[in-house]
N, C-alpha and C positions, 0 to 999 in steps of 0.2 A: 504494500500500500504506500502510496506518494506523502514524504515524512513532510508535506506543507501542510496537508489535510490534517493532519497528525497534531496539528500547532495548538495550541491552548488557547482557546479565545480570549482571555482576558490580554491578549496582545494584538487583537484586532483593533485597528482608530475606533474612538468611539466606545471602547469598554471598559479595560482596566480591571483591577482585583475586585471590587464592590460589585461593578453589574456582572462580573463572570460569577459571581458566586452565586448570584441572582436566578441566571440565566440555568446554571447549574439544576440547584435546585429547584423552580418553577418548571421549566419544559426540558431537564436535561439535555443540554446544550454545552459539551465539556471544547468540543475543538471547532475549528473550520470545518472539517467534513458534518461535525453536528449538525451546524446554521445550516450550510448548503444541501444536505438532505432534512431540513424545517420546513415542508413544504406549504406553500397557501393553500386554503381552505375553498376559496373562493377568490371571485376576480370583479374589479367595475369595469366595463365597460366605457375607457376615456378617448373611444375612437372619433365619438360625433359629439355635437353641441346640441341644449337646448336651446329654444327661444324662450322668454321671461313671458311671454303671451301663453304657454302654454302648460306654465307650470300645472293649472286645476286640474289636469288633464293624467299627468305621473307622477306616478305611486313609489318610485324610487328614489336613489339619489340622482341630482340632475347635476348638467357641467356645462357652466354658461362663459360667454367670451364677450366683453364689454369694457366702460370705465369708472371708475369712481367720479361721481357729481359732488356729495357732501358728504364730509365729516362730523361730528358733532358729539358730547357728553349730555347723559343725562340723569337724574336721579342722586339720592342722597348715600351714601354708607353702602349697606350689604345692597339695597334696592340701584345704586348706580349703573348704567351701561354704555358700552361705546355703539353708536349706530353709524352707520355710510350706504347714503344711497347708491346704488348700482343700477346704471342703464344700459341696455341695448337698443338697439332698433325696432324691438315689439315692444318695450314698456321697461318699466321701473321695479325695483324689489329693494326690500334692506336686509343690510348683513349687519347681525347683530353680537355683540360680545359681553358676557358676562364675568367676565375675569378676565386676567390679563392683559385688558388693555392698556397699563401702563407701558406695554414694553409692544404691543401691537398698532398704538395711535402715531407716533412718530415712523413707522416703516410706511405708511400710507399713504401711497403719490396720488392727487386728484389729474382727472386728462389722459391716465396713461393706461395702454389697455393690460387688461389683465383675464385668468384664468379662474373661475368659480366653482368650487365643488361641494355639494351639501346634500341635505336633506331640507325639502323645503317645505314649511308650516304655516297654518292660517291662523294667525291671534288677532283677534279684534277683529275681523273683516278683512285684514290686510297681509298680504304675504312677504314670510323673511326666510333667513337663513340664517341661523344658531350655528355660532363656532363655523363657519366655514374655514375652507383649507384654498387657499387664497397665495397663487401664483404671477409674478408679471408674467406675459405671454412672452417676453423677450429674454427669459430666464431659463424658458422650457427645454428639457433635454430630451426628452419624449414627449410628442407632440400627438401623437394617435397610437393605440394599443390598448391590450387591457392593464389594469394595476392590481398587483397581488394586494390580499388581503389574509394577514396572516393573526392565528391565534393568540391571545397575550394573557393577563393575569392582574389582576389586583395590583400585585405588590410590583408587577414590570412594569405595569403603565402610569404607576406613581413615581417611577424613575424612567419618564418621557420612554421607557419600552414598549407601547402598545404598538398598534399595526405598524402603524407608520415609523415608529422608532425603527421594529426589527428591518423594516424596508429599509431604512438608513442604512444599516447593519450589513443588507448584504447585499447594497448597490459599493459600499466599501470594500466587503470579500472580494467580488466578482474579477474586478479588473486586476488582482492578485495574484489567483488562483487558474487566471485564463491560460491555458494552453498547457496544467500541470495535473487535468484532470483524467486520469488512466483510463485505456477502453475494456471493462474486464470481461465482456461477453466476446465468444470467438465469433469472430471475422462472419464463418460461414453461417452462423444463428444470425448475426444483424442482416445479411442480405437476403436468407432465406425468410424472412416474416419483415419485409422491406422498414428496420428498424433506423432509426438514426443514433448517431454515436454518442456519448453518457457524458460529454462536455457540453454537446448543443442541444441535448436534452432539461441537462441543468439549468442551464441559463433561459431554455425556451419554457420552465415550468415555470421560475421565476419572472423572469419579463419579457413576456414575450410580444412579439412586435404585430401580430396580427391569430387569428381563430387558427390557421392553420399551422401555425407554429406551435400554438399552444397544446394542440390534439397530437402532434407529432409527440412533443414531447412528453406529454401526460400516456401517451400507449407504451412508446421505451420503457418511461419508469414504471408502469405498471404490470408490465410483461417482464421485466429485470426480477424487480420482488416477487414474483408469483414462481418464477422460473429456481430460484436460487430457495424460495421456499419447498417447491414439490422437487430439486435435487438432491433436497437434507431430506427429506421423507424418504426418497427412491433410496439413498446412498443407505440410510438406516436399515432398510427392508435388506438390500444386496448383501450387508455385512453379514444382518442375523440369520440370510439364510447361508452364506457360505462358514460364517463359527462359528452358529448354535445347534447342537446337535438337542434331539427331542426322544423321549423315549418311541418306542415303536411298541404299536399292539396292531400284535400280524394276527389274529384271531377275532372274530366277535366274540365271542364266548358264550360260555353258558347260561348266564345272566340275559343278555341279549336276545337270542335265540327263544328263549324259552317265554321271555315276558311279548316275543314281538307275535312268535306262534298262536301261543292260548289267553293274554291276559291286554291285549290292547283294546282302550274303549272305544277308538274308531280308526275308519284305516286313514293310513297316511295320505296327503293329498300331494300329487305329483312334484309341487313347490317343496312341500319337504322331504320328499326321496331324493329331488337333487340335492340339497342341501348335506344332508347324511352322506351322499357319496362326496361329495367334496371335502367334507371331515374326515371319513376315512380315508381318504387318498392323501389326506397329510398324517396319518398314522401310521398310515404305511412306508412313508417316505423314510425316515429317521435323522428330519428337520425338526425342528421344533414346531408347533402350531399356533400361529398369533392372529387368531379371526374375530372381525366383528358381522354377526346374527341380527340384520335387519329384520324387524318383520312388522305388521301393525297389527292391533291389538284383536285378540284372538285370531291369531292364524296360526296356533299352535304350534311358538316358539320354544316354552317349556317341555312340550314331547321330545322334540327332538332334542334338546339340552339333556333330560332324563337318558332318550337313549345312547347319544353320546357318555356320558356316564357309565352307564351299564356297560360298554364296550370298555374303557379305563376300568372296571373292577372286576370284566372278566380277565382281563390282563395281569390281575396281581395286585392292582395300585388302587389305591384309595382315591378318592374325588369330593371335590367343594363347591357348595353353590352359596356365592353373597349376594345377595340384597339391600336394598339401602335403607328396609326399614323392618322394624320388629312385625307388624302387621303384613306386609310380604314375604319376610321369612318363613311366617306361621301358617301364612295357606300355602305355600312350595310346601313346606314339611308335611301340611297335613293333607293336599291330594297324593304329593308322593309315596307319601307311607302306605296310605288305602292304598297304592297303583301296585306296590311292591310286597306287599304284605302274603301274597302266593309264593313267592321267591325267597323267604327266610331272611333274607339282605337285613342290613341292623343300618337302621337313620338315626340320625340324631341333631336333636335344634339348638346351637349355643347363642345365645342374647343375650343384654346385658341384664335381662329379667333373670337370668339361670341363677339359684343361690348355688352357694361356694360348693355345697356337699356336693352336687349335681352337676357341677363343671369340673369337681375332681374327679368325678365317675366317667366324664367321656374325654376328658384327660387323659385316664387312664389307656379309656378304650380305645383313641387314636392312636397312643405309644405302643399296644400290643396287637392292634390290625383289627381288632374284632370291631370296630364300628368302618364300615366301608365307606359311605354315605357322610356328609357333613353340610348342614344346611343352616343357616345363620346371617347376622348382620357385619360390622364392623369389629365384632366383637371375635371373629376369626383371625384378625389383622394382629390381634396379642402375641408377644414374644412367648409367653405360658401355652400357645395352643400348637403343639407339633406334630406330624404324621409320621408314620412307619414309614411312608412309602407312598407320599402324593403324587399322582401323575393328572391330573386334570383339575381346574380350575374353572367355573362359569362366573361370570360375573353378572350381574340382570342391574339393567336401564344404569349401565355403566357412565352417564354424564353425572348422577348422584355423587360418585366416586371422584377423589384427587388422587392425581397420576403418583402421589407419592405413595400414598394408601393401597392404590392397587401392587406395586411395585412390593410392597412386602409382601405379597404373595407368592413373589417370584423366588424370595428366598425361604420358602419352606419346606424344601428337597434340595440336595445334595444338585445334581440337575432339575434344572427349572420347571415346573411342571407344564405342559399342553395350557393355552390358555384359549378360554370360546365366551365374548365380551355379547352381552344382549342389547335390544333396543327397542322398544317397544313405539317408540319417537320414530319416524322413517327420519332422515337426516338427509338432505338433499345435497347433488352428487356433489356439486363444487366444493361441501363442508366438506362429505368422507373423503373427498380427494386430498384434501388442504389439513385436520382431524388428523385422518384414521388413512394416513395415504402408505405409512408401512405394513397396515394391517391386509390381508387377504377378505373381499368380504361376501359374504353369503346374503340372499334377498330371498326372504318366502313372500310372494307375491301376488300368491293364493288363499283365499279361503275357506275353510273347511267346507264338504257338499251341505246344503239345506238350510246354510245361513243367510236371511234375505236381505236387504239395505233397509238400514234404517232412515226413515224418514224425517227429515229436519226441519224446523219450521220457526221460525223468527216472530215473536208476538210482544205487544210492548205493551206497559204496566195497564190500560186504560183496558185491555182483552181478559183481566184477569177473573171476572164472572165466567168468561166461556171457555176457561183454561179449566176451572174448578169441574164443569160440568162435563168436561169430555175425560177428568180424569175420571167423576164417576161412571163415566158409561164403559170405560176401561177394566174397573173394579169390577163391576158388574158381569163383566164376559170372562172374571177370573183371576183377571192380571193385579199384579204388585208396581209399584212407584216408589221411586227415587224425587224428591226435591232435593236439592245441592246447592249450599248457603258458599260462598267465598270465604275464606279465612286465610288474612294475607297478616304477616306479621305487625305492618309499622302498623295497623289496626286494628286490632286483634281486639281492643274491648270491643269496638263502635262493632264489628261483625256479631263478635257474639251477641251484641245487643238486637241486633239484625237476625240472628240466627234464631233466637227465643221467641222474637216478634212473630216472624212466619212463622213459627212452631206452635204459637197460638193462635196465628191465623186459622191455618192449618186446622188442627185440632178443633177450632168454632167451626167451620165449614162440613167436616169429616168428623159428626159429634157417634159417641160410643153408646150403643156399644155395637149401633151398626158397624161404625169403620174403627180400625185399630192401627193408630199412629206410633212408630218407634223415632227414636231422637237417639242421633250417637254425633256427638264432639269430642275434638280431643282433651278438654276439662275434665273427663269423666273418667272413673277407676277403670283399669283395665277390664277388671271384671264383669264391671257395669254396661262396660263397650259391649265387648263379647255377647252377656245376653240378650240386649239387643239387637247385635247383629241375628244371633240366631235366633232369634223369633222372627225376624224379616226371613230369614234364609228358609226356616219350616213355613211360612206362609201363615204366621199365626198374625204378624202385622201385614196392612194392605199398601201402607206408606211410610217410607223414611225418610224424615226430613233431616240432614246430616251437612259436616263440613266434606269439605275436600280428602276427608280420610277416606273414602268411600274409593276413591280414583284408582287404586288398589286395594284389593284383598276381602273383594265382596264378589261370588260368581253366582250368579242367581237366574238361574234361566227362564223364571216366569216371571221375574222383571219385564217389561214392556215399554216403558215412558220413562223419560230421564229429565224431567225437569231441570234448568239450572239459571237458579234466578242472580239478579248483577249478572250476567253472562259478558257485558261490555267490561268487566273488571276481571276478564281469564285472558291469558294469552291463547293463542288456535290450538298451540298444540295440546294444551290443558283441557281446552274443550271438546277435543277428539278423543281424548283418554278417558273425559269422564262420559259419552256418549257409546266408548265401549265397553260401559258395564251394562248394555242394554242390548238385545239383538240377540243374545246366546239361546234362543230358544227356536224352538219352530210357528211363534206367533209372530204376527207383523210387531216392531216395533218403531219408534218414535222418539225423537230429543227437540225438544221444546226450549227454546234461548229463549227468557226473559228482557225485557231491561227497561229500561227506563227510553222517556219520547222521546228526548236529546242526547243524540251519540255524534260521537266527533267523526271526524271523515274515516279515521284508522279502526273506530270504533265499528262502526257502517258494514266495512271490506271485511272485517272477522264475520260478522253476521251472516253477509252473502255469501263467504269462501264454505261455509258450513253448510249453508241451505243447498248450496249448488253441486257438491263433492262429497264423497265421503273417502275418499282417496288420501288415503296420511301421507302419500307424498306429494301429490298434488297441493295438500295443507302446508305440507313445511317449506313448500317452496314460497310461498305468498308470507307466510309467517317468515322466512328470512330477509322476503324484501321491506315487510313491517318491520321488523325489530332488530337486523343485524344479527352477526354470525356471534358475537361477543353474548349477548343476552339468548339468546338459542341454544349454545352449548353450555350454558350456566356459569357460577362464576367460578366455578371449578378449577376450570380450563384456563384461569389469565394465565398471562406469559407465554400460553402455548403458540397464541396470535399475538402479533406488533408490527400490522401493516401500517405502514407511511403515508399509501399512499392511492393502494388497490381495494376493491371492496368488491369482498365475497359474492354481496346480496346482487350485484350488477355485472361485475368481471365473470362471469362462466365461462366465458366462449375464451376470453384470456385465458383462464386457470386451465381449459381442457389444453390449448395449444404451448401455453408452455410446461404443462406434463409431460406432452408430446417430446417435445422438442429437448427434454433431459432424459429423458428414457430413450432417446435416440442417441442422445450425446454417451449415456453408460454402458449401452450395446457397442460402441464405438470403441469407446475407451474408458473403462469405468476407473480406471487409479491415475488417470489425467496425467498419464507419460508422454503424451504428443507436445511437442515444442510447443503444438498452437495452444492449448489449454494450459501453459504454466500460470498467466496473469487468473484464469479461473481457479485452477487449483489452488492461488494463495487464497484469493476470495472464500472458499471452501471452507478450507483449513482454519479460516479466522471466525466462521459463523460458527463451526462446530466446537471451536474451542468456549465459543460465549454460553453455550446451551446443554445443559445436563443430558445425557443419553436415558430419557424416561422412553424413548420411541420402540424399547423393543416389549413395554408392556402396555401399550399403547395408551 
């Protein structure tokens, strides 16, 4: 890397030790290459002028070309301001200053033309411009183009570093650092996806002199980041499968075999017979296995998880499934026990509910092999909990999970165990690409035979009479309901205050001892959960009015109707998860969104993407262009993303082509010995050195 870039910003003009420390700590900004990859946010547009006739007219900032007529003070103390008429040729405006004008009135030539740029306001009937940015037109250095507009802070912009400062900042770098800016993409990649080179990409993202320079260089540096991101994913994936060796289970075994013959409760659907063979084809390799199990909710990811399992314990080796929640561990454990319970197989549940006696007992039983099975929370992650002989790991709705968390799971064998990450979430492809792009990944993309679509349908507070009455006609044909209150932390009283309310609601409408209402929040004893749940599950309640615990670890297949009121207050994918605890039956079912009469435009498009799909990938696609890759994958995942400059929700068609284009470069030459890739290979070596090697547990 070029030892100019390398330079300590506080010896930039214009800095010094004070604003480097500043600059430091507000936007990490340590050298020259910092500033120059700081990229704007946005840009104004100072190609054309308005006329002063047409201010009523834009809603923007405007950029007028004119002269000063008058000057003048007005006002006493803090109420004082400096004002100066401003004319053109369509009319008159004033430029108005509330501060500093002691050091603003004397720079103020009358006669002479000048540059105007503001935001312009109507007070009193009459239009001005606050604090404008106030140029002689005989001073301009750039005369047409657009002008960056870059992020700042509090504490920069009190030390004159807001936009305009850092512009100062690196209209100073620039002429510097020109012609010492290295090309680190080979030759043959910029010509091949007709790129321009990373010094006149720099300068054209910073100032650029017209729209087409600016798109030049905004696709370079977007295509750079995204390229040098999916060649740290490829390079990781290449390593772990040429030095990671995996156990091998050359056998299904008898476990397998016997439970897929006589004891499966329906047969597999075509989606997950692929699925199985591509697990075992890495069983049989004697690779190690690092997949992530797409599937969406109910398509019978957990089968196949169970009988990958089965195949690791006909093999000799013990097997673990985490969960991210006590309430998900407990129903894996307790359909998989019924499923196993003809097989003699020993399961066992470790939570942080387990008391001592009973966590030394399967303590024990994992140190001596007799518990095959292991099903549990975070509470598996414990230095106290070891196997004889782990060879398989699941992990279920693995975004729950920190990379660090899961990574101790990798140290719980001697060799690392087989690892198969779930997702109940579909994740759209530019994230697994960008994610999970060491991972190998599996898609069940079917659903089981006889399950029919559920119907969705968007009703707002004022339909609530004929929400009540369709749930009785519902009740009446047999079926159970689901209402689903919001409980989101920063309001967790005002919800549950929320929550109680419709539960009285509720309750008034559906009086007893015709109907029978259950109530489960997470305020309430485990135990108290429980038998509510199971009075809903036997069918002895008709209705549960409940929080978001319900979104897992309630299967009820005469559920029918899933009410979910505030539904403008779930993100999509939350509302696709809680619409698939409903549909598991062979009656029609139904999810009914709630909300209130005014929703916001983002509010609006979740509604529709609901009413119109029931496609969870088709959801996560629209839900990443709502919310960003950052709030999508949880906040799990920071630092795993620190794009600059690229953005997942819109860049796809980038992200595929420069996947392309480095998986083309590793088939090539993947240990970057070709003369032409040395400046890459430092590039390389320097990203990899900044970032912990969590990518081979994904």
């Amino acid at each position: 890397m070029n030892q100019l870039l390398q330079t300590p910003i506080e010896f930039l003009k214009g800095v010094g030790p004070q604003r480097a420390e500043l600059l430091q700590k507000e936007i990490g900004i340590f050298t020259f290459k910092d500033l120059l990859e700081y990229y704007p946010f946005r840009y104004l547009d100072r190609s054309s002028y308005h006329r002063i006739s047409d201010l009523p007219y834009v809603d923007t900032s405007v950029q007028l070309r004119g002269v000063l007529k008058e000057v003048k003070e007005s006002g006493v103390g803090r109420f004082k301001k400096l004002t100066a008429r401003f004319e053109d040729a369509s009319g008159t405006i004033d430029l108005v200053w509330f501060q500093g004008f002691q050091w603003i009135k004397p720079n103020l030539k009358l006669n002479v033309e000048y540059q105007v740029f503001g935001k312009a306001k109507l007070y009193s009937s009459t239009w001005n411009i606050p604090h404008p940015e106030l140029t002689l037109f005989s001073e301009l250095t750039i005369r047409t183009g657009l002008q960056a507009v870059y992020s700042s802070t509090e504490k920069l912009s009190a030390r004159n570093l807001h936009s305009k400062g850092i512009e100062k900042l690196v209209h100073a770098l620039i002429p510097q650092i020109y012609g010492f800016i290295p090309e680190i993409l080979p030759e043959w990649i910029c010509t091949q996806h007709n790129l321009i080179s990373r010094e006149k990409a720099l300068l054209g993202i910073h100032i650029p002199k017209n729209e087409q320079e600016f798109q030049q260089a905004r696709l370079r540096l977007k295509f750079e980041e995204l390229f040098f991101l999916q060649l740290e994913m490829l390079l990781r994936k290449e390593v772990s499968a040429k030095k990671l060796n995996g156990f091998v289970f050359k056998e299904l075994g008898e476990p397998f075999n016997t439970f897929y013959s006589q004891h499966m409760p329906f047969e597999l659907t075509n989606a997950q017979k692929k699925v199985i063979k591509e697990i075992r084809k890495d069983f049989l390799s004697a690779k190690h296995m690092n997949r992530l199990l797409q599937g969406d909710v109910g398509s019978g990811k957990t089968l196949v998880a169970l009988l990958t399992m089965l195949i690791g314990i006909g093999s000799g080796f013990q097997s673990a499934l985490m969960a991210p929640t006590e309430i998900l561990a407990a129903q894996h454990f307790e359909s998989i026990q019924q499923l196993l319970t003809p097989l003699n197989l020993k399961v066992a549940l470790l939570t942080g509910s387990v008391k001592k006696g009973a966590r030394k007992v399967i303590h024990e039983g994992l140190l001596d092999g007799s518990i095959q099975l292991l099903i549990g929370t975070h509470a598996l992650l414990e230095d106290t909990v070891q196997f004889q002989n782990l060879g398989l790991v699941v992990i279920d709705e693995q975004h729950r999970f920190g990379v660090a968390q899961r990574a101790k799971m990798w140290r719980k064998n001697t060799v690392p165990p087989h690892v198969l990450i779930m997702t109940a979430t579909p994740i759209p492809r530019t994230l697994a690409m960008t994610f999970y792009g060491d991972l190998e990944v599996s898609v069940i993309d079917e659903l089981p035979p006889g399950r029919k679509p559920i119907s969705t349908i968007h009703r707002f507070e004022s339909h609530r009479m004929r929400l009540f009455g369709f749930m009785k006609e519902q009740i009446t044909l047999g079926r159970q309901i689901y209402v689903v209150y919001p409980l989101i932390k920063e309001s967790e009283t005002l919800d549950f205050h929320n929550l109680m309310d419709g539960f009285e609601a509720v309750s008034q409408s559906f009086p007893m001892p015709e109907y029978q209402v259950s109530i489960v929040h997470g305020k309430m004893r485990p135990e108290d959960k429980e038998f509510e749940m199971q009075r809903f599950v036997k069918g002895e309640t008709q209705i549960m009015v409940a929080t978001t615990v319900i979104e897992v670890g309630v299967n009820v297949p005469n559920a029918s109707v899933m009410v979910i009121e505030s539904a403008e207050r779930f993100g999509l994918s939350q509302l696709h998860q809680l619409r698939g605890r409903v549909g598991r039956g062979a009656e029609k079912s139904y999810c009914i969104l709630m909300t209130g009469e005014k929703l916001s435009k983002e509010g609006l498009k979740r509604m529709e993407t609901m009413v119109q799909t029931n496609d969870g990938f088709i959801i996560s696609e629209v839900d990443l262009q709502l919310r960003g890759p950052g709030d999508l994958m949880g906040t799990q995942q920071s630092g795993v993303l620190d794009l600059k400059i690229a953005d997942l929700a819109r860049d796809g068609q980038i992200v595929t082509i420069a996947r392309d284009a480095a998986r083309n470069l590793i088939q090539e030459d993947a240990d970057f010995s070709m003369p032409k890739h040395q400046k890459l290979k430092e590039s390389v070596q320097e990203i990899l050195r900044k970032k912990p090697n969590w990518g081979r547990i994904a």
